[in-house]
C-alpha positions as CSV (number, residue, x, y, z in Angstrom):
1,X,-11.1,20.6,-7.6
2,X,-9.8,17.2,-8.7
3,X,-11.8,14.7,-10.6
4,X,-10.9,11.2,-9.8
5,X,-12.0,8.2,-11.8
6,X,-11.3,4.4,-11.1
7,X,-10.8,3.4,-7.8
8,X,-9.7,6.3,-5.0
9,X,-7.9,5.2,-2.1
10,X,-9.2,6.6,1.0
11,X,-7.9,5.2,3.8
12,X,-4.7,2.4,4.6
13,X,-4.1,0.1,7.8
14,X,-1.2,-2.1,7.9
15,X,-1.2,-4.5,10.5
16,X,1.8,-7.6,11.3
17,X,0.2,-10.9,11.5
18,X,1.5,-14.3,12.9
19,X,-0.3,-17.4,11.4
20,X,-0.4,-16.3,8.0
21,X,0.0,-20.0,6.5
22,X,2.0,-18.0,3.2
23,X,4.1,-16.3,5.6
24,X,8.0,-17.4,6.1
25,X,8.7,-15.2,8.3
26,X,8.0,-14.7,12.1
27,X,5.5,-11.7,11.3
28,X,3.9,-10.8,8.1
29,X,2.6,-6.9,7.0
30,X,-1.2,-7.4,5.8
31,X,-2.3,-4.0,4.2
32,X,-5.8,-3.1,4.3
33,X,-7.7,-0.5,1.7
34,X,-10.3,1.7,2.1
35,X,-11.5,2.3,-2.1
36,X,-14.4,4.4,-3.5
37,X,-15.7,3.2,-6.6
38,X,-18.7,4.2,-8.3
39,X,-20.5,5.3,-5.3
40,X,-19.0,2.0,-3.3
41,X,-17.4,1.9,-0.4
42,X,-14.7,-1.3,-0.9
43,X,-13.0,-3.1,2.3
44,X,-9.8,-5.3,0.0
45,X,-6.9,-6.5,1.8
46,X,-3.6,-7.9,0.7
47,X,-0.3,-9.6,1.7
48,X,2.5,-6.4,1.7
49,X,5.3,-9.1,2.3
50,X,4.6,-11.1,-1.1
51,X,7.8,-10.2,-3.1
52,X,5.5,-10.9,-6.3
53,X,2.3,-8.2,-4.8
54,X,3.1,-4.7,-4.9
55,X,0.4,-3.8,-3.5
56,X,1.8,-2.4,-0.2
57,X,3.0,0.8,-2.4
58,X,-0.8,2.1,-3.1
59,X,-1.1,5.5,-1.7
60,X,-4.3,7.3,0.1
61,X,-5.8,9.9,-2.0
62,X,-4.4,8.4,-5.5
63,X,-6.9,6.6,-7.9
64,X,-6.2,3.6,-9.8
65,X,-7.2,1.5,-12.6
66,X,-7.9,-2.6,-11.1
67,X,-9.9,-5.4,-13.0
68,X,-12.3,-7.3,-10.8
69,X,-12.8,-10.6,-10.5
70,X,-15.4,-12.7,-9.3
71,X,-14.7,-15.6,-10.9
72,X,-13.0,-17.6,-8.2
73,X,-13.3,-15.3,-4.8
74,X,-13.5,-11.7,-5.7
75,X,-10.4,-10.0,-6.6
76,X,-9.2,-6.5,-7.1
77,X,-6.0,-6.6,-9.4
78,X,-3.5,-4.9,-12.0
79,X,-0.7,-6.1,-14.1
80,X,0.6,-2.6,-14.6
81,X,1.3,-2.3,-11.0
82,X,1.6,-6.1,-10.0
83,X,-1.2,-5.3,-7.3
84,X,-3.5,-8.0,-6.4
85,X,-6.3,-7.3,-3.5
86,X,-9.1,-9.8,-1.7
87,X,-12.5,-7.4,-1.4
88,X,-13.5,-8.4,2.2
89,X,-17.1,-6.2,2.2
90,X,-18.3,-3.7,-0.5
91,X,-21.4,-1.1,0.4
92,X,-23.4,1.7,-1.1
């Protein structure tokens, strides 16, 4: 059985979106996450087409290793992978 620690990717949506304000281009590819962390269930989006946000490369049934940060919004990221996420809903 495989032991996972960090946060487990369980589930990805990508969807094309039209009035992103960030966006140059007609449509834009918004990813969203399912993540299982510490008994949480974590909703975290994030803009695929960003040149700069890698995040569009996470795969389901992988774990990774993200800082959060609450500081200003609440943000999933890591410089090793040059992921940054927005949490949109976190339960138990």
């Amino acid at each position: 059985m495989r032991s996972y620690s960090g946060y487990v990717v369980t589930e990805k949506k990508s969807s094309l979106v039209a009035d992103e304000p960030t966006c140059l281009y007609a449509q834009c590819e918004i990813v969203t996450y399912t993540l299982l962390h510490n008994g949480h269930k974590i909703i975290a989006h994030c803009q695929a087409f960003d040149p700069m946000n890698r995040c569009g490369t996470l795969m389901v049934g992988e774990s990774y290793k993200f800082k959060r940060d609450t500081l200003v919004g609440d943000f999933l990221s890591s410089d090793d992978l040059h992921v940054t996420m927005s949490v949109k809903e976190e339960h138990l």
